[in-house]
C-alpha positions in Angstrom: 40.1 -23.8 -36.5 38.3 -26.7 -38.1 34.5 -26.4 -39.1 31.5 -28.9 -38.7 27.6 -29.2 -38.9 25.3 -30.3 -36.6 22.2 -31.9 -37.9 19.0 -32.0 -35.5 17.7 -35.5 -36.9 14.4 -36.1 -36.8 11.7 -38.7 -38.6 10.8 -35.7 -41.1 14.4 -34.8 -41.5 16.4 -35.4 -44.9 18.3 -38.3 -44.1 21.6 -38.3 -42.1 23.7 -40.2 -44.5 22.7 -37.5 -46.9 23.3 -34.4 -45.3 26.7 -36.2 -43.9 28.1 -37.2 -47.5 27.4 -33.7 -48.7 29.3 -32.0 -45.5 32.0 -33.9 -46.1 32.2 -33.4 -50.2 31.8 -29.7 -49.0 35.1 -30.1 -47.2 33.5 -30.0 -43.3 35.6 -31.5 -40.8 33.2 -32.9 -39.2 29.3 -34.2 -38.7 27.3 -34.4 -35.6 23.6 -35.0 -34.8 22.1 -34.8 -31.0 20.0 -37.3 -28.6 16.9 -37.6 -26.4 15.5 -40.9 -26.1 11.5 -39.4 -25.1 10.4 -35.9 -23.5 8.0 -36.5 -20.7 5.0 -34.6 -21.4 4.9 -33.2 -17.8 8.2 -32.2 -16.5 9.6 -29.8 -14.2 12.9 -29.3 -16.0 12.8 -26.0 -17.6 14.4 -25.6 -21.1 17.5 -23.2 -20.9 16.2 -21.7 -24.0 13.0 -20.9 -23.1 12.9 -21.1 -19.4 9.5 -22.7 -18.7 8.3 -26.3 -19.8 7.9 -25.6 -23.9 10.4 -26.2 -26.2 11.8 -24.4 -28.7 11.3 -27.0 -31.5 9.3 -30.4 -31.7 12.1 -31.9 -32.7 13.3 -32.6 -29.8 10.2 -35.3 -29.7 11.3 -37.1 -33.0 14.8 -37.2 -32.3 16.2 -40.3 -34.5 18.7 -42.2 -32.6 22.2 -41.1 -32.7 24.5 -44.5 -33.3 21.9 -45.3 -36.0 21.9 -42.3 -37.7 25.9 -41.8 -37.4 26.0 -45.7 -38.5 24.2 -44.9 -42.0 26.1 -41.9 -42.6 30.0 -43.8 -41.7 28.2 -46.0 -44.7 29.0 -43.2 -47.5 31.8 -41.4 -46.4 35.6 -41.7 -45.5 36.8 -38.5 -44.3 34.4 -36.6 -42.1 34.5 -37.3 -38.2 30.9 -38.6 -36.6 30.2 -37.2 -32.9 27.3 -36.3 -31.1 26.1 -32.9 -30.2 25.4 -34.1 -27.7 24.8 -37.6 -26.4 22.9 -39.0 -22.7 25.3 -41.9 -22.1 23.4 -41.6 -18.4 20.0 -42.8 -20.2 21.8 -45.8 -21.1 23.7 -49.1 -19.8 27.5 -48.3 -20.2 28.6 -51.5 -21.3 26.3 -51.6 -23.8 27.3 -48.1 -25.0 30.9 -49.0 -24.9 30.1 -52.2 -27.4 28.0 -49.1 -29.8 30.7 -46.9 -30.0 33.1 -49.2 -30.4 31.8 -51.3 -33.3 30.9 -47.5 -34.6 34.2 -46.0 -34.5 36.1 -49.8 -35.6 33.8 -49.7 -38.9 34.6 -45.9 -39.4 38.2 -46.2 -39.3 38.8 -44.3 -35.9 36.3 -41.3 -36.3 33.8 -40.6 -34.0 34.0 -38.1 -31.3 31.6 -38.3 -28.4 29.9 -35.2 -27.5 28.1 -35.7 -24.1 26.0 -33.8 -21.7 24.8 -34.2 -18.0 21.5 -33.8 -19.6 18.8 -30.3 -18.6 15.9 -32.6 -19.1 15.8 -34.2 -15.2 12.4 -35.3 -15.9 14.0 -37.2 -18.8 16.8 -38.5 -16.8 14.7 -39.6 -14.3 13.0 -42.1 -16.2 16.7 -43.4 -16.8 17.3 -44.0 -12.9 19.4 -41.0 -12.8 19.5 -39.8 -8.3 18.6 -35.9 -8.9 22.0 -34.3 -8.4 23.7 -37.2 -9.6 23.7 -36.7 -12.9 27.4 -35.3 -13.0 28.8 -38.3 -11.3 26.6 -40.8 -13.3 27.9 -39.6 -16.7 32.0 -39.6 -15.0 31.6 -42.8 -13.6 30.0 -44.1 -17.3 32.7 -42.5 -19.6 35.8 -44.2 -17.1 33.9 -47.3 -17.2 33.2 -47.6 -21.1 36.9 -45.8 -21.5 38.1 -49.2 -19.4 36.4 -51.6 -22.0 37.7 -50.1 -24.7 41.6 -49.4 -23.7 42.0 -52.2 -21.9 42.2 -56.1 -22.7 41.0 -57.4 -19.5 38.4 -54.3 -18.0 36.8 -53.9 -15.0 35.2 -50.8 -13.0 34.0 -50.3 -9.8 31.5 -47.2 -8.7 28.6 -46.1 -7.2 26.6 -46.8 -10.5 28.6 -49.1 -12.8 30.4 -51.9 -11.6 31.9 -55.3 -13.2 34.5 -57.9 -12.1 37.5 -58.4 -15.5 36.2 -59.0 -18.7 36.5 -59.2 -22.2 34.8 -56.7 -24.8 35.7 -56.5 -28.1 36.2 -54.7 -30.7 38.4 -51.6 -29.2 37.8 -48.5 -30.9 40.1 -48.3 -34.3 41.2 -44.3 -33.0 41.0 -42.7 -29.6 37.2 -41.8 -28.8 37.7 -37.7 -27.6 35.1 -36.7 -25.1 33.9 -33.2 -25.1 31.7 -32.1 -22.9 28.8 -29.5 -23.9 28.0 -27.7 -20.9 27.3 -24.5 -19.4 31.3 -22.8 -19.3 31.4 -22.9 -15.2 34.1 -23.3 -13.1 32.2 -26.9 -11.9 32.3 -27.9 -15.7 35.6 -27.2 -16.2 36.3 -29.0 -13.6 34.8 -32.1 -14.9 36.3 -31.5 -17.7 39.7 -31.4 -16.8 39.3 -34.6 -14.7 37.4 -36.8 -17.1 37.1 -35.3 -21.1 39.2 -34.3 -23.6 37.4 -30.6 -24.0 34.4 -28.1 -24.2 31.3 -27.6 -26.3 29.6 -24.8 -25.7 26.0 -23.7 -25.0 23.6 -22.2 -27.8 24.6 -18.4 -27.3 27.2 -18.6 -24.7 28.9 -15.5 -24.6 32.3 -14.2 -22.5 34.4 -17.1 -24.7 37.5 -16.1 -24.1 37.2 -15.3 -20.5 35.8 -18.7 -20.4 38.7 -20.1 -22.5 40.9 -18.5 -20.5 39.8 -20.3 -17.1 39.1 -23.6 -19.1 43.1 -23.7 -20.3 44.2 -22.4 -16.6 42.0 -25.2 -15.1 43.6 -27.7 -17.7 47.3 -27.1 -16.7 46.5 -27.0 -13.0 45.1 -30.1 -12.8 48.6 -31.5 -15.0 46.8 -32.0 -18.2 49.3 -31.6 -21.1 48.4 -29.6 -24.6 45.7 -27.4 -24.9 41.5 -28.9 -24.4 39.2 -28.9 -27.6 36.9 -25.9 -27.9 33.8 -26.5 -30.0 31.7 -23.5 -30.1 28.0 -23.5 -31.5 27.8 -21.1 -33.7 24.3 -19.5 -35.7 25.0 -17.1 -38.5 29.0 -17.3 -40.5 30.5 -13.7 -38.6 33.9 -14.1 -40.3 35.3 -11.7 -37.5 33.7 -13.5 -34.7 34.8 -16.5 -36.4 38.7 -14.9 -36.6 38.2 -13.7 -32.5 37.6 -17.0 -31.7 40.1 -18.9 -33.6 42.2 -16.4 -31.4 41.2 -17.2 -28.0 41.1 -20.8 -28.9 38.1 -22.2 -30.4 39.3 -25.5 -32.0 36.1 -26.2 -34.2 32.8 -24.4 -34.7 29.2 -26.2 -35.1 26.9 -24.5 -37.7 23.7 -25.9 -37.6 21.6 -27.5 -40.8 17.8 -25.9 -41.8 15.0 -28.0 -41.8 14.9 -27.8 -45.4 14.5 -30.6 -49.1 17.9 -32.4 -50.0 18.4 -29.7 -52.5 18.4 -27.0 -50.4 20.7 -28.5 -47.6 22.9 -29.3 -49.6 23.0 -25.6 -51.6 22.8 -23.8 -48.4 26.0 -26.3 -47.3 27.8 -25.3 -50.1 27.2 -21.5 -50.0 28.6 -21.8 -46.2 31.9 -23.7 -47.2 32.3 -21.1 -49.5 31.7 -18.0 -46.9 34.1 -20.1 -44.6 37.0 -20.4 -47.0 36.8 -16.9 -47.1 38.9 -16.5 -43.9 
């Protein structure tokens, strides 16, 4: 079971390429920052967290743009894998996306993983030109169009929201792009899952995780996907025997989140967690 860090960016944040080159000297597999592009003021979307209109943090109002911040921290390191935890590829247009991503994962050598969500903020989506209740099929029809453009030479898609005749789009990705979907673990996610990503990212304190794993990997080989989906669980505080129960019902890679702290103490705090984690 690999481990990573999630960083909620923001404009007060240490910098991403920072806290990135000091994850990955700290021996993290892996580095991962979120999105929102605004947060209407007035919504009707409740946050799962707090179930009414507040949030939880005002960072989710100065959220720094993911494929910039990802960009400055491929800059200054080598190792570590970039993804998103997670991404709205519905709040943009697809074929730009695809031409990101792309030039992202060709200048990182094959590394980024993209996390995606269908996205809890409607309100936000809305202003997007998401259909309420369309959110699922918005996001499928997006990934198999940007997959198109970067697999295949000549690509074209046709759907209900994304449609182009053959073209060209260059460069392809330098790796495969792995899409794991962070979701609420429900039969109608893993469903999605199995048809359109590559695995699961769990829900700030989802619980039941091997139940949940268990369906996921039924799901998986019923629908005649081979190997085992990737399980990336959020996790808060380093329980070495959670940590050991999970690696057992098949968690592929946990997601310990960064404080909102100086340089200095990110990257002690970083350090003192490697260290707690090598102790499994």
């Amino acid at each position: 079971m690999r481990h990573g860090i999630v960083m909620f960016t923001s404009d007060r944040s240490i910098a991403p390429a920072s806290a990135a080159r000091v994850a990955e000297e700290a021996g993290f597999a892996s580095f991962c920052v979120p999105e929102h592009t605004h947060i209407p003021v007035r919504r009707d979307a409740a946050h799962p967290r707090t179930g009414d209109s507040s949030l939880p943090d005002d960072r989710y109002v100065r959220t720094l743009d993911p494929w910039v911040a990802l960009s400055t921290a491929a800059a200054v390191t080598t190792r570590i894998r970039l993804g998103t935890a997670v991404a709205l590829p519905a709040e943009h247009d697809p074929l730009a996306l695809a031409k990101t991503i792309a030039s992202l994962d060709h200048l990182a050598g094959g590394r980024v993983t993209l996390g995606v969500g269908f996205g809890w903020n409607t309100d936000e989506l809305a202003d997007h030109g998401v259909p309420p209740g369309k959110r699922r099929t918005v996001l499928r029809e997006y990934v198999e169009a940007m997959r198109a453009l970067w697999t295949a030479d000549e690509a074209a898609y046709d759907g209900e929201f994304v449609s182009f005749g053959p073209s060209w789009a260059w460069p392809k990705p330098a790796g495969d792009v792995p899409v794991v979907v962070g979701a609420a673990g429900t039969a109608k996610t893993f469903d999605w899952i199995t048809r359109t990503g590559h695995g699961w990212m769990t829900t700030p304190g989802e619980d039941d995780l091997t139940d949940k794993i268990a369906t996921l990997h039924r799901t998986w080989r019923e629908a005649g996907r081979v190997g085992v989906p990737e399980v990336v669980a959020l996790a808060g505080r380093p329980d070495l025997e959670q940590l050991d129960a999970w690696a057992a019902a098949g968690v592929t890679e946990t997601l310990f989140g960064l404080p909102d702290r100086t340089e200095p103490e990110v990257a002690e705090y970083l350090h003192r967690l490697a260290d707690t984690l090598a102790r499994r």
